[in-house]
N, C-alpha and C positions, 0 to 999 in steps of 0.2 A: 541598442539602448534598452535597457532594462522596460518591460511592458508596464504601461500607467495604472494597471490597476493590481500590482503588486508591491508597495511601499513595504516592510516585511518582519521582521526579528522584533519580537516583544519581549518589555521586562516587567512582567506584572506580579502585584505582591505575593508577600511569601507567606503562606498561611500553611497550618497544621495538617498532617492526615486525615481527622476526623472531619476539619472543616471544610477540605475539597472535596471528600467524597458529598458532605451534605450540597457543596454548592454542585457539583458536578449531578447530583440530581435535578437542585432547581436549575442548572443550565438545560439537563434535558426536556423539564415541562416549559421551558420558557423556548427552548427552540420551536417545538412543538407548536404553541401559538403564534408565536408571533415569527418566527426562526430567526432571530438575534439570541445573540453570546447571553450569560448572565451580567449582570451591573456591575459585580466585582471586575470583572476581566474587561471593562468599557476600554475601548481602544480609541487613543488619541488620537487619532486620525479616521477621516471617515471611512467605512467601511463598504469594500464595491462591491457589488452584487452579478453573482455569477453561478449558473444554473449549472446543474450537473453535466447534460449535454454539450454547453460551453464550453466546460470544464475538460468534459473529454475530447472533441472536437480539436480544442489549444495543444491539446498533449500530444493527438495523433498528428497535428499538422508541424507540431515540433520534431518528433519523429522523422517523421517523413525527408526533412530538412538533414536531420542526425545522419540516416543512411544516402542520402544523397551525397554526405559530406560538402551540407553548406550550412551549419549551425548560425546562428544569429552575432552578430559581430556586436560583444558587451565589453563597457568599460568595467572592471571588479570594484573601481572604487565610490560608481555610482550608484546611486539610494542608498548609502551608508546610516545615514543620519535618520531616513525613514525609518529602516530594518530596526535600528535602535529603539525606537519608538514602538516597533506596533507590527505583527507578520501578520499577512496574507495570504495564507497556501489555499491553491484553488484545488488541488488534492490530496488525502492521503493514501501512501502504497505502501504496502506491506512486500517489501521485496528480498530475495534471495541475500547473502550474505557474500557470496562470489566475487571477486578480485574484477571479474572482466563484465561486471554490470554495475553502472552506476545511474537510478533513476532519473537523477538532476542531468547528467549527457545526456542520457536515451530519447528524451524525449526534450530536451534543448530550452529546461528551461533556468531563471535566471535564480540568486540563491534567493532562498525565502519563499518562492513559488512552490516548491512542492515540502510537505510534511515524510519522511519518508522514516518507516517501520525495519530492520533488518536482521534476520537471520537466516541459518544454513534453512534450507529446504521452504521458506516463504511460509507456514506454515503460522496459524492463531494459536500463542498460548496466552494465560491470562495477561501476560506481562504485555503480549503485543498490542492485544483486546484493548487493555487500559490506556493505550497510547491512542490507540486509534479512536477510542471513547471520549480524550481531551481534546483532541483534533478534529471532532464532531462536535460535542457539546460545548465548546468552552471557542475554538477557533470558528467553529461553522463552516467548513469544509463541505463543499457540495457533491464531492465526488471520491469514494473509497477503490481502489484498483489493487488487485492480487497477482503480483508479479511473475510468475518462472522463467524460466529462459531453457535453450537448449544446454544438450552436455552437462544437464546438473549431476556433481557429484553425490549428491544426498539422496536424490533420488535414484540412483545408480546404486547407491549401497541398499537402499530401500530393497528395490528390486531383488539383489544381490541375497539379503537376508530373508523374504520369501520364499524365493525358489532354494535357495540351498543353506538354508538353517546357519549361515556365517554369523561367528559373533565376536562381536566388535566391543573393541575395550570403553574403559572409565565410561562418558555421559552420554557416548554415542548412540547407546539402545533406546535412552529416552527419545530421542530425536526420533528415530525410527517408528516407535510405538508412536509420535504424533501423526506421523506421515503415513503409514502402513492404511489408516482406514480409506482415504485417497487413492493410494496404489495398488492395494490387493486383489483388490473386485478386477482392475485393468489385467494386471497379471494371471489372476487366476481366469479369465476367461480369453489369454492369449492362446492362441493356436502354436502346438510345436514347431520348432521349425521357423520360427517367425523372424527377421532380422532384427538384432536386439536394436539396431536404431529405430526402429517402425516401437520397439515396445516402450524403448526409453520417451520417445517424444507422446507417446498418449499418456504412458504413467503423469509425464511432468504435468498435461491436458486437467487427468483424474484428481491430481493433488491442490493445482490451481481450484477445481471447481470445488473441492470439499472443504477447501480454508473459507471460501467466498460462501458457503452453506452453513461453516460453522458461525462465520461473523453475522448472516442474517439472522443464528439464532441465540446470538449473544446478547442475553437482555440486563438491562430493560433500554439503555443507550442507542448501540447500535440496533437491536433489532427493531426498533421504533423507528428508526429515522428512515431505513427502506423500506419498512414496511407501510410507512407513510410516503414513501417517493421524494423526500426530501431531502435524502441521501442517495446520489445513484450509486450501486455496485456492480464494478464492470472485472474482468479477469482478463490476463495477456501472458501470452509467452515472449519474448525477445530470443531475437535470434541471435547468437553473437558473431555469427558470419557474416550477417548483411546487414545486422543495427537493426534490423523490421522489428518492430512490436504487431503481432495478431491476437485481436481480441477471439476470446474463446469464450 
């Protein structure tokens, strides 16, 4: 059964670019006092209150469930009608783009529960920032999470491009140049000789912690809301062998 304090998918009105970014400020001073949404985005349905720690807590024990192979037995067709009305994601993650990670299995939960960010390499570029800014200011999301997993290929080309100057066609450099300031410090202070899986798995460690360093200093949105503790930001790898998520 779908968890009761996820009712979920909202359609709230359509307003201009100039006027979300103004209200998407006052959602941030109004989180800030009082931590509810702004008045425009007022959600039809009451709104459940759920701490960061909760927040991450629900996720790891979904998990935990995910690699066990005994996920939560849901009907698809139940809380439709809430979802219509009004989401409730008690996180948002910033997750890898990869075919064989999907946040909403990994950690078992039902739709609407999680807010979920995706490209190659997990990495913060403005476009990601801005998602995860609505999913803070405007949803009230208590909980931000920075995804990698094992065997990433972005981070493997990362590497790749490092040590032996490879270059790679059309937009894939840009990728790299976001990822590179995460991965280089790892690599450049790898020991010869090192097993490239011993390097691969810290680089992916190095890139998790530098996305979750960029979004603390992503202002005034995000860097407010951790820096006030009203947002927690936590970081994880998933294994795709055993389903684990470990926070890093």
């Amino acid at each position: 059964m779908p968890h009761p304090s996820s009712p979920h998918l909202s359609s709230h009105p359509r307003i201009g670019r100039r006027s979300f970014l103004g209200l998407l400020g006052a959602g941030a001073t109004t989180l800030a006092v009082g931590g509810t949404a702004p008045s425009w985005a007022a959600d039809p349905l009451p709104r459940p209150v759920v701490t960061g720690d909760a927040a991450l807590a629900r996720l790891m024990a979904g998990n935990a469930r995910w690699a066990e192979g005994k996920p939560e037995a849901r009907d698809p067709m139940a809380g439709r009608d809430a979802r219509a009305r009004a989401q409730y994601p008690i996180a948002a993650i910033i997750s890898c783009a990869d075919s064989r990670i999907a946040p909403e299995l990994a950690f078992d939960q039902g739709p609407g529960e999680v807010f979920v960010v995706r490209l190659a390499g997990n990495f913060a570029n403005d476009d990601g920032i801005a998602s995860l800014e609505y999913a803070v200011a405007v949803l009230g999301v208590p909980l931000v999470m920075v995804l990698g997993h094992s065997g990433c290929g972005a981070v493997s080309a990362t590497i790749d491009v490092i040590r032996n100057g490879t270059i790679l066609p059309g937009h894939l450099p840009g990728l790299i140049d976001a990822m590179r300031p995460g991965i280089e410090p790892v690599v450049l202070s790898s020991a010869t000789g090192r097993p490239a899986a011993d390097l691969l798995a810290d680089a992916t460690i190095g890139n998790v912690r530098h996305t979750l360093s960029t979004l603390a200093d992503a202002t005034p949105v995000l860097s407010q809301a951790i820096a006030d503790t009203r947002v927690k930001a936590v970081g994880g790898v998933y294994d795709i062998a055993t389903g684990k998520v470990t926070l890093v």
